[in-house]
C-alpha positions in Angstrom: -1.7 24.6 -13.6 -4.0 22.0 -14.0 -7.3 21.3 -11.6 -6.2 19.0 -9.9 -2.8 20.7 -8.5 -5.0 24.1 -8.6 -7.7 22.6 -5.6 -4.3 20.8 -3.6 -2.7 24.0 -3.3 -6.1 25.9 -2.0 -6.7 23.1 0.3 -3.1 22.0 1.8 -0.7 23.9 0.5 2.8 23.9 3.0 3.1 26.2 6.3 3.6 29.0 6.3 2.0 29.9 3.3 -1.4 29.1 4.9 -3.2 28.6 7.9 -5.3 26.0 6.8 -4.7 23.2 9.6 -3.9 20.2 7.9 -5.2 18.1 10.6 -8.0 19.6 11.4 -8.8 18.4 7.8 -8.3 15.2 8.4 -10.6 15.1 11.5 -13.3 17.0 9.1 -12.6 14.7 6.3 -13.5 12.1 8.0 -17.3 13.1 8.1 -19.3 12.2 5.3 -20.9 15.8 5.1 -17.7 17.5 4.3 -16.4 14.7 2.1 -19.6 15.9 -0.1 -19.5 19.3 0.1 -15.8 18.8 -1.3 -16.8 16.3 -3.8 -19.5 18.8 -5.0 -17.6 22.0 -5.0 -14.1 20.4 -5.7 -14.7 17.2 -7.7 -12.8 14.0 -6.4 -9.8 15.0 -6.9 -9.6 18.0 -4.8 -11.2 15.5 -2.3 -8.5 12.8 -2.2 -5.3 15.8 -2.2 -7.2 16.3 1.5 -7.9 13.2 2.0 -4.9 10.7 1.3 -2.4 13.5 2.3 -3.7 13.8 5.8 -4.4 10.0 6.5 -8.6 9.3 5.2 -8.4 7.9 1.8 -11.8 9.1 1.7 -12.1 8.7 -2.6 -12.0 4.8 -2.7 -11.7 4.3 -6.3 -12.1 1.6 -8.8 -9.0 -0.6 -9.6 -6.7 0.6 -12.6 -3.9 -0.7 -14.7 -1.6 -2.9 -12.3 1.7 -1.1 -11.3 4.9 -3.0 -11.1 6.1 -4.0 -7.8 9.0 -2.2 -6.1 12.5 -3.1 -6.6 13.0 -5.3 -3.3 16.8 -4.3 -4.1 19.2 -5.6 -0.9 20.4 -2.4 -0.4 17.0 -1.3 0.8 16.6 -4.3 2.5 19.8 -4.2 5.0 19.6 0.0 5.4 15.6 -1.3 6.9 17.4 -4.1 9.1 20.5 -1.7 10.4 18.1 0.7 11.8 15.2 -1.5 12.5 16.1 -0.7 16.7 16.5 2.7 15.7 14.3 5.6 16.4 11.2 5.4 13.8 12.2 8.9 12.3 15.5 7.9 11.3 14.9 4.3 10.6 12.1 5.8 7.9 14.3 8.5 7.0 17.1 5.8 6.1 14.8 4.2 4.5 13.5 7.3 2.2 17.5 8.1 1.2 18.0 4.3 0.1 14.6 4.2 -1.7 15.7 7.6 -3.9 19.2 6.2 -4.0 18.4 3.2 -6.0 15.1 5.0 -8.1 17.2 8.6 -8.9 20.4 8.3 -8.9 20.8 11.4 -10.8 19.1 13.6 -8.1 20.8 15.0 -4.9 20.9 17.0 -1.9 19.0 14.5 0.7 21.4 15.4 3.1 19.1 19.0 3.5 16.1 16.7 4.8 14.9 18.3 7.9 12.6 16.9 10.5 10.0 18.5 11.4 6.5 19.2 13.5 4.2 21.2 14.1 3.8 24.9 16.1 0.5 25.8 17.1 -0.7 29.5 17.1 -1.3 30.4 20.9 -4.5 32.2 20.4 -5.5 29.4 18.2 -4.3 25.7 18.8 -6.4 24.4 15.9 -3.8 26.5 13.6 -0.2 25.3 13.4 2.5 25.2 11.2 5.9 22.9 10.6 9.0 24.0 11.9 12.3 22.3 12.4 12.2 19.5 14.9 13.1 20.1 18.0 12.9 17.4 21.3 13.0 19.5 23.9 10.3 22.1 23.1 8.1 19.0 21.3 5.4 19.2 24.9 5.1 22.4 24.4 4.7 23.3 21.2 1.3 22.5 21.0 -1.7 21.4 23.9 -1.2 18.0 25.0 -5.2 17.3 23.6 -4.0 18.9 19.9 -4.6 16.6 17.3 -0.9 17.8 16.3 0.2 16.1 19.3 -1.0 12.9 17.7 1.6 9.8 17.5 3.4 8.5 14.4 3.6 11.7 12.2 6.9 11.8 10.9 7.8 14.5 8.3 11.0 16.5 6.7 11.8 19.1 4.0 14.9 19.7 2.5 15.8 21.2 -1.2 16.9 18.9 -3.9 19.0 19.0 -7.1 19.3 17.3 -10.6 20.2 18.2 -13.9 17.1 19.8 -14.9 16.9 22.3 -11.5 16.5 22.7 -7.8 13.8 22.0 -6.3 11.8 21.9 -3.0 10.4 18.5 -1.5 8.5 17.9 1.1 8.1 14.3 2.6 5.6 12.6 5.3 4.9 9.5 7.0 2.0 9.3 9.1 -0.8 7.0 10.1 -3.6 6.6 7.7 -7.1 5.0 7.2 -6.5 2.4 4.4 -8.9 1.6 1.7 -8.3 -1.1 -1.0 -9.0 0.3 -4.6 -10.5 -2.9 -5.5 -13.2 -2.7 -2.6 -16.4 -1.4 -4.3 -17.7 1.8 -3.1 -20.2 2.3 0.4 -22.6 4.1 -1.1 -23.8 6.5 -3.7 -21.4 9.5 -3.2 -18.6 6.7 -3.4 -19.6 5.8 -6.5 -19.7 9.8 -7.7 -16.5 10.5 -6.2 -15.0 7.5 -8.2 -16.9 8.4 -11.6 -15.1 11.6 -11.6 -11.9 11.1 -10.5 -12.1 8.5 -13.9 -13.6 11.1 -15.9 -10.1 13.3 -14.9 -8.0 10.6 -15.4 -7.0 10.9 -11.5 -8.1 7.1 -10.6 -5.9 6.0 -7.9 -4.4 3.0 -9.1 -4.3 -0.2 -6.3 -0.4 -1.3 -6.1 1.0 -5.0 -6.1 -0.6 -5.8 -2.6 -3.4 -3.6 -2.8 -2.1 -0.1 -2.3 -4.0 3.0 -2.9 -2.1 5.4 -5.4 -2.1 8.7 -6.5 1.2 9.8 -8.4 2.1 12.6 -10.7 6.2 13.5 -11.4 5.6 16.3 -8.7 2.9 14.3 -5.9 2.8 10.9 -4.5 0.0 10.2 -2.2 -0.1 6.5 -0.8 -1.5 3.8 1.6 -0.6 0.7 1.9 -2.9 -2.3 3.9 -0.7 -2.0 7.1 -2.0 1.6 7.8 1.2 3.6 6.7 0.5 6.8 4.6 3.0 8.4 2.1 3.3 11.4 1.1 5.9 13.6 -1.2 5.2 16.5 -2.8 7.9 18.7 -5.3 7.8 22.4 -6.7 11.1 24.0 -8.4 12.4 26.3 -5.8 12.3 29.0 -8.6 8.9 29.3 -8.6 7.2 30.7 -12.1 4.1 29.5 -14.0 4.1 26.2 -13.4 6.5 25.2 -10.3 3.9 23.3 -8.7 4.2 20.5 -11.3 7.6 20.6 -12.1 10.0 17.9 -10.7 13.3 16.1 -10.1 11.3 12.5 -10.6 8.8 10.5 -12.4 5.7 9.4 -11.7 6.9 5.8 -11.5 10.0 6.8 -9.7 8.3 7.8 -6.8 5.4 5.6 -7.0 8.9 2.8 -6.9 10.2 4.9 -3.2 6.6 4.4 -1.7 6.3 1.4 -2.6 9.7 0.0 -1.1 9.0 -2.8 1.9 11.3 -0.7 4.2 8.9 2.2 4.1 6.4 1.2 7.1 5.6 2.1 10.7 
């Protein structure tokens, strides 16, 4: 397991494995004095798994190689328009199936995608963990003050297939703060965070109209100008040495789904 996948799990790995609260994180990412303290003890790239996951793209990189532009393909196109009056959750969640649809044909099992949200701990509200969706107890399941009880947080999990295994995916849409690759860094610590991430070889790449981009076959962590975050994340259901980076796609397949036009709150 590599470094970079070694710090993502210690830092957000799924509920319930952990009780880390993944947007707490993003609250505390936010301040510059934990975005150094992770930079320091971490390096940059266990910074940006935090940061771009939970919505603060906090490592603002330097530009690298151009990617392609996503396939503007019809099909994605009319599934967007059909459910553009639709509830957000299932007009992105359209969206996602179309997206894999036309980038893996050869993987299945998107019917298993779940909705879901977060549960907070009782004794703890800062604590939660996802569980299946469900309307009616939504108010309840966590204070109305919770930063879990923020808006536009859309997320599912489901189990996939495809000719080399099964495989568990996770998939979010959320809110995030945006920053342009191309923009230079604020200050000094910037610059540091960028340095090593380059040194690692884990650069965020800026996209066709200046997306932030992380992807790996097994993690896709995005941005895009308009404030919408991306995030997928894959690990073979059969677990072993190694299931944390093994997965259905490539790295340009999924970089191809997050980068579809439909995909955006």
């Amino acid at each position: 397991m590599n470094d970079y996948r070694k710090t993502f799990e210690e830092y957000v790995a799924d509920s319930p494995r952990t009780s880390i609260n993944i947007d707490d994180l993003v609250t505390r990412g936010r301040r510059s004095q934990l975005r150094r303290r992770l930079a320091v003890s971490s390096g940059a790239l266990g910074l940006l798994a935090v940061a771009v996951l939970l919505g603060v793209s906090a490592l603002k990189p330097s530009a690298g190689p151009p990617l392609p532009p996503a396939a503007n393909s019809s099909a994605s196109i009319v599934a967007s328009e059909s459910a553009a009056s639709a509830d957000p959750a299932d007009r992105l969640l359209t969206a996602l199936k179309s997206a894999f649809a036309r980038e893996a044909p050869n993987v299945s099992g998107f019917d298993t995608l779940q909705r879901q949200m977060h549960k907070c701990n009782p004794d703890n509200p800062a604590v939660s963990q996802l569980v299946p969706y469900d309307a009616a107890r939504l108010d309840e399941a966590c204070p109305p003050d919770s930063l879990h009880r923020k808006g536009e947080y859309y997320a599912w999990r489901g189990t996939l297939t495809s000719p080399t295994g099964v495989y568990n995916v996770r998939l979010t849409i959320a809110r995030t703060t945006h920053y342009d690759p191309a923009t230079p860094p604020e200050d000094e610590t910037g610059a540091n965070e960028r340095r090593i991430a380059a040194e690692q070889g884990d650069s965020p790449r800026r996209g066709p109209n200046g997306e932030n981009i992380l992807a790996k076959p097994y993690l896709l962590n995005m941005s895009k100008p308009d404030g919408t975050g991306i995030f997928i994340a894959c690990e073979d259901k059969n677990g072993g040495p190694g299931a944390g980076e093994r997965s259905p796609f490539t790295a340009d397949q999924l970089t191809a789904v997050g980068l579809d036009p439909a995909l955006h709150l």
